[in-house]
C-alpha positions in Angstrom: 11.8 12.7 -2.4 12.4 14.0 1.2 9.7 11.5 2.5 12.5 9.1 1.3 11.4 7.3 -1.8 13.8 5.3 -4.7 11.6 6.8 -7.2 9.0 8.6 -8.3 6.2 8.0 -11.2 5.0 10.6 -12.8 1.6 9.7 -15.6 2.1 10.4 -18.9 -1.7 11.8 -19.1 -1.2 14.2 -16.9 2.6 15.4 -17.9 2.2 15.3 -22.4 5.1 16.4 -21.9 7.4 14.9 -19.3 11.1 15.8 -19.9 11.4 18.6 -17.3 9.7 16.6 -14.6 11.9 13.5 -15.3 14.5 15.5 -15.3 13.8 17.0 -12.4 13.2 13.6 -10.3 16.8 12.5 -11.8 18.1 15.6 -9.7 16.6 14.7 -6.9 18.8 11.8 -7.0 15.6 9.3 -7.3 14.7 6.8 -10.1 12.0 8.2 -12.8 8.9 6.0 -13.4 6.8 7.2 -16.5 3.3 5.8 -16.2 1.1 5.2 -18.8 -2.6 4.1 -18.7 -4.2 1.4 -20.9 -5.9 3.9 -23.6 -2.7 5.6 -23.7 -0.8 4.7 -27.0 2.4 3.0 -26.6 3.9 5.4 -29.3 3.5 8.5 -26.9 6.8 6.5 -25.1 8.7 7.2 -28.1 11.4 9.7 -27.6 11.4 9.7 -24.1 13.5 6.4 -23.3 16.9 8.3 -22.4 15.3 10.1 -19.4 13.1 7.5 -17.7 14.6 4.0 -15.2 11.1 2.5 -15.5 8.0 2.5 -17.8 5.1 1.4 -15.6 2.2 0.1 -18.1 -1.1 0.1 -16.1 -2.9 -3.0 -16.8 -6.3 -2.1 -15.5 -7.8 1.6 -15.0 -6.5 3.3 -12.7 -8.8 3.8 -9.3 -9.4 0.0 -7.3 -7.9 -2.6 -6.3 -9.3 -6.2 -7.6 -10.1 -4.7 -11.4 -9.6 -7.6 -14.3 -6.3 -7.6 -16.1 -7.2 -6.5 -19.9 -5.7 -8.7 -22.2 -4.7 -6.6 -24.8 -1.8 -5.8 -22.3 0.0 -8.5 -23.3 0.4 -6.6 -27.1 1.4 -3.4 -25.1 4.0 -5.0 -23.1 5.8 -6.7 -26.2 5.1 -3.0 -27.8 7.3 -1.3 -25.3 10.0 -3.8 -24.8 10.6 -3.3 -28.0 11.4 0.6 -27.6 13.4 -0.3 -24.5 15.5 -2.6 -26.7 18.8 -3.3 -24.5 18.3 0.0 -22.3 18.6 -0.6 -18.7 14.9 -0.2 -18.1 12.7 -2.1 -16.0 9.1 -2.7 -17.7 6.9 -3.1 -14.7 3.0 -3.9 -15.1 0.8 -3.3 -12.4 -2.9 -4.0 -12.2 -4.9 -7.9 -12.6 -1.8 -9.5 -11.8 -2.4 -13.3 -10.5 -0.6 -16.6 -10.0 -3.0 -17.4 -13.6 -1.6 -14.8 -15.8 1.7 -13.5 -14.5 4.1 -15.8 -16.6 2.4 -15.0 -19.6 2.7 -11.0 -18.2 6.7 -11.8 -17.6 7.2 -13.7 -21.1 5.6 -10.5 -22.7 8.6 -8.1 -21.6 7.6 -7.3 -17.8 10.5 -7.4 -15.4 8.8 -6.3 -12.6 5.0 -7.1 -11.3 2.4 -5.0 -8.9 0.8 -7.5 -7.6 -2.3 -6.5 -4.8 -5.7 -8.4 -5.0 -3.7 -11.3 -6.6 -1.9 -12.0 -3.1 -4.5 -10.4 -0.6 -6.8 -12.4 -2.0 -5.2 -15.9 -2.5 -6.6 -18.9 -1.0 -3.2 -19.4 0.3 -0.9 -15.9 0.7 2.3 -17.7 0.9 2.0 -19.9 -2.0 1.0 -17.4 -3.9 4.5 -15.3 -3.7 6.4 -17.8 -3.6 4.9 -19.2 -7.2 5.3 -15.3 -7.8 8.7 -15.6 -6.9 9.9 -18.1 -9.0 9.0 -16.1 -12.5 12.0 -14.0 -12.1 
């Protein structure tokens, strides 16, 4: 926070149980991100809606950069829109995301996109964020 970050994600693993933590970010005057990895179950998120800004889904493992996106994402990401239903909450997914599967990523329920390997490495940088760019 004093670095000067907008927010700050905390992982669900390693906080079960997150409240005070969020709660403390939200003092800090910064935007809570609650992270959850993909063997984490959706369910765990339930609850906890009222005290987070974002739910970061990770698509891949956590750990390096260029990892393939798992598809059973896609499930996950409909899963937790759901329990954001109407709440100001961005759903951002981070982790496989290309030019190839991002629409299908942002017509599951993401509104926001980490996207690394999937620009870096593009044939063509540019082109790439600007098709990026045009999902939302």
């Amino acid at each position: 926070a004093e670095a000067g970050a907008d927010s700050i994600g905390i992982h669900l693993e390693v906080y079960p149980d997150p409240v005070k933590h969020l709660d403390k970010i939200a003092e800090l005057g910064k935007g809570r991100t609650l992270v959850l990895n993909p063997d984490t179950p959706v369910e765990k998120l339930e609850g906890l809606m009222d005290y987070v800004d974002r739910i970061l889904l990770m698509s891949v493992f956590p750990g390096f950069g260029g990892q393939k996106f798992i598809p059973e994402t896609i499930g996950r990401i409909q899963n937790v829109s759901e329990l954001i239903s109407g709440r100001d909450i961005d759903l951002q997914v981070d982790g496989g995301i290309y030019v190839e599967n991002a629409a299908e990523v942002v017509a599951a329920g993401a509104t926001n996109l980490v996207v690394g390997t999937g620009t870096f490495r593009a044939p063509d940088m540019k082109a790439a964020i600007a098709q990026l760019k045009q999902l939302g």
